[in-house]
N, C-alpha and C positions, 0 to 999 in steps of 0.2 A: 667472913671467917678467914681467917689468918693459916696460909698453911705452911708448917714449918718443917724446915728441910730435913734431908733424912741424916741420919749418924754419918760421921764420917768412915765409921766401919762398914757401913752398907754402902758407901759408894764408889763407883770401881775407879779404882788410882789409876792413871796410866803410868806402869810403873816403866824403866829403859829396855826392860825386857820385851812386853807387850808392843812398845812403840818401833821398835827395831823388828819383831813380828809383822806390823802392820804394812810399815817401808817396805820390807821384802816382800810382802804378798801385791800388795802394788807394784813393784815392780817387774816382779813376773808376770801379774796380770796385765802389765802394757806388753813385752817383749811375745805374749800366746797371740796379742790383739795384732799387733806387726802384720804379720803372717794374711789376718784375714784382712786387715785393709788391705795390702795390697794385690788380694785377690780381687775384693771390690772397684779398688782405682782402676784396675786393666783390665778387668774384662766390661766395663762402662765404656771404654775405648772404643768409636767405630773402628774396624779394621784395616780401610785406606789411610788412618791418622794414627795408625798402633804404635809407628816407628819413631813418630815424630816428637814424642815428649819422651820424660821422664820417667820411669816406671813407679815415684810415691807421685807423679801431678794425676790425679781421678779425671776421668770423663764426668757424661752426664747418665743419667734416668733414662733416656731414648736410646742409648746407646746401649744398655744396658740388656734393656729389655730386648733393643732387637737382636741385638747375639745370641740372648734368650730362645728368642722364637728363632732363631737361625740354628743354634747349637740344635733343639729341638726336632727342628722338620728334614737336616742334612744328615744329623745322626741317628736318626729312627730310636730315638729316647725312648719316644711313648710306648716301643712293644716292648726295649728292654726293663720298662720305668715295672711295666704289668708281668712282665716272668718272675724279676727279684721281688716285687711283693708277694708274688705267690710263693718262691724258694724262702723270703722271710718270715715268712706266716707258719706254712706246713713244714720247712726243715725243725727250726726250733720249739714249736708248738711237739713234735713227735718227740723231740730230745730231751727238754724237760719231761716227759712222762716215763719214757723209758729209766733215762735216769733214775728218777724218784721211784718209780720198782723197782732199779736195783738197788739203790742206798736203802730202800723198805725192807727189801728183802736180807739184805746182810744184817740189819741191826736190829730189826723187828725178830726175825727165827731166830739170830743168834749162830746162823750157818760155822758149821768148823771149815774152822781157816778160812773165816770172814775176811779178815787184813789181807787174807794172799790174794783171793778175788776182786777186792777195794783194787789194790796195787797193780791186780792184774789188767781188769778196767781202766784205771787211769795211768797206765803205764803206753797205751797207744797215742796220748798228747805227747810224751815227752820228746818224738821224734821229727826233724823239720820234715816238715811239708814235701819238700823238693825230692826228701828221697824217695818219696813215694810216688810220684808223676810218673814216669814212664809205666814203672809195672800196673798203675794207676789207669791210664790212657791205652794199654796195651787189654787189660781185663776188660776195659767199657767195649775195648772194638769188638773185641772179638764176642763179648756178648747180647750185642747190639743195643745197649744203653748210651751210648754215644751219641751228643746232639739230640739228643730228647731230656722232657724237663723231668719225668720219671727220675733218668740216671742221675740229674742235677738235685732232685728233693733227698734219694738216697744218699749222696756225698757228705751233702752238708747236714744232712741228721745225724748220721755216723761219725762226722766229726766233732759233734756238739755234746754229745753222749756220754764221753769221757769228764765233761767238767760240769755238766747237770748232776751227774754220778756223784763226782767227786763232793758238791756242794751238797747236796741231797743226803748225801751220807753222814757231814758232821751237822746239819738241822739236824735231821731226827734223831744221830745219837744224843741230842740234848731236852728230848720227848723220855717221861718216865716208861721206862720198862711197861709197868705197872697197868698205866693205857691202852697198851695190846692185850693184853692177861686181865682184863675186866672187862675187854672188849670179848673177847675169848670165851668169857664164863656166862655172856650174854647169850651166847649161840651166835654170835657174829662171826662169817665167813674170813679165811682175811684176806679176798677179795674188796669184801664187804668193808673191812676197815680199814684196806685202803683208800679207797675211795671216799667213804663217807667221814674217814676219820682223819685221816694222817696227810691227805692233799686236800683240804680247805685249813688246815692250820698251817699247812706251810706255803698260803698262797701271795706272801710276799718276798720267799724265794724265787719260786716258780717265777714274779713277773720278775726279777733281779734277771735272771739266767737268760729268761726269751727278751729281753732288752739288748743284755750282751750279745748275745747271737746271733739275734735278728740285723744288730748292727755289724757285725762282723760279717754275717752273708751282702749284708746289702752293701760293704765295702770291698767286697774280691775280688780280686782280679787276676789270680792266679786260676784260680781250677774254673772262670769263668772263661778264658784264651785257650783252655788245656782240654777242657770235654766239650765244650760246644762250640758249634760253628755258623749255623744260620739265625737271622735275625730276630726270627721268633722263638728262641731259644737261650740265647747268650743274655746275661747277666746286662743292666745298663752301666756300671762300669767298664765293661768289655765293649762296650757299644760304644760309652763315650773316649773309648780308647782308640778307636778305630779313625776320630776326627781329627787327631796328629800324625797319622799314615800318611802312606805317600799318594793315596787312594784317595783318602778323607778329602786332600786339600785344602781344610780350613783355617781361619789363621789365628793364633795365639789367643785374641782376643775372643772367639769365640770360643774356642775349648775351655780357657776358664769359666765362661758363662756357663757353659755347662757345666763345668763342675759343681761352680756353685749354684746350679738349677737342680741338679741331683744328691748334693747334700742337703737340702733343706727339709726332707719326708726323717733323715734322723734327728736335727737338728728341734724339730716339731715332736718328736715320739720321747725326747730324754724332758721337752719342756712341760709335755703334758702327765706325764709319770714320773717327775721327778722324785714326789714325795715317796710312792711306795717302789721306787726305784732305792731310796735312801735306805725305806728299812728293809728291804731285803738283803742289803748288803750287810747291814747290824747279825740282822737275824740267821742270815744264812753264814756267816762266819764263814769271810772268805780269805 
């Protein structure tokens, strides 16, 4: 049986538009890729041979790996690798939920002067970071949260809070009223309808948000040099920062391998969620 082609109206023209779209996204997809090869070519580099090429000529697989296991056992990775999953798990796990009771609670009650407390909430991101460090690091000392991972879960919850909030807030204003108030006439708590009602519909926000944050805790390096200090404590970015010190002594080629030994738990976490990583950004209308 004979199969005949489709219309030419059903088949996609590449029209000068579309084709100069496609150029350009190829071409910035080589210029993102730059970057990572030559993070791969030099940290492949044994270290006695770092100086002696070219920084695009790559080493080998041997090379690679043992900077690996070098970056690994001279920077004490492995206790920083196990603090930042527990700060990425329990910070943002706590932030989306908070959040999402606030954003419930403003638009589910209908709280007067819901917008001033939205704003008031997400009015603590808009300020950098830096200005808060000192007064920051002077509150942890003096209350003895300082270099414990306690101090480190509370940081990074409270900073995540404001934009679980924020998102939290425009989902569910796009939930009918209606939902709550038939939830409401059932004898349901609105405990009760939080939980059973209003966080399993929005639980492709919820993984949007703990994605972002989990990856942003696991990439700090700022309030990981600023509140902690011993090894079983600090951040493994703070950890792998310590191997460019004049302490560390390690040499170029091994610090990249570290890097790129400690990127890979994100680089793993965006491949295996991607999909409801996608619609939660649709959905949570960010």
């Amino acid at each position: 049986m004979t199969t005949l082609p489709a219309p030419a109206s059903r088949r996609r023209r590449l029209t000068p538009g579309v084709a100069v779209r496609q150029v350009v996204l190829a071409v910035m997809g080589v210029i993102w890729l730059v970057p990572v090869y030559l993070l791969l070519a030099n940290a492949s580099k044994r270290p006695e041979v770092f100086g002696n090429y070219s920084i695009w000529q790559p080493g080998d697989f041997a090379g690679l790996f043992s900077n690996m296991a070098d970056a690994w056992g001279r920077g004490r990775l492995s206790l920083g690798t196990l603090s930042t999953a527990l700060y990425a798990i329990t910070g943002p796990g706590l932030a989306v939920i908070i959040g999402a009771a606030a954003g419930f609670a403003i638009v589910a009650f209908r709280l007067r002067r819901g917008f001033f407390w939205f704003v008031l909430i997400f009015a603590s991101s808009i300020f950098p970071l830096q200005m808060i460090l000192m007064p920051l690091f002077i509150g942890y000392a003096q209350t003895g949260l300082y270099n414990s991972r306690i101090g480190m879960i509370l940081v990074y919850t409270v900073i995540a809070v404001p934009f679980s909030a924020f998102v939290m807030r425009n989902f569910f204003s796009g939930i009918a009223h209606h939902v709550f108030e038939a939830a409401v006439m059932d004898g349901a708590s609105p405990w009760r309808i939080f939980w059973r009602i209003y966080l399993p519909m929005s639980a492709p926000a919820l993984v949007a948000i703990f994605i972002l944050q989990a990856t942003f805790i696991w990439n700090d390096l700022l309030l990981g040099l600023t509140l902690s200090q011993s090894e079983t404590v600090r951040p493994v970015i703070a950890a792998l920062s310590a191997l460019q010190s004049t302490y560390g002594g390690s040499a170029m080629s091994t610090v990249l391998a570290g890097g790129l030994l400690v990127s890979l738990p994100t680089v793993v976490l965006f491949l295996a969620t991607q999909r409801a990583f996608t619609r939660g950004l649709s959905l949570g209308q960010f």
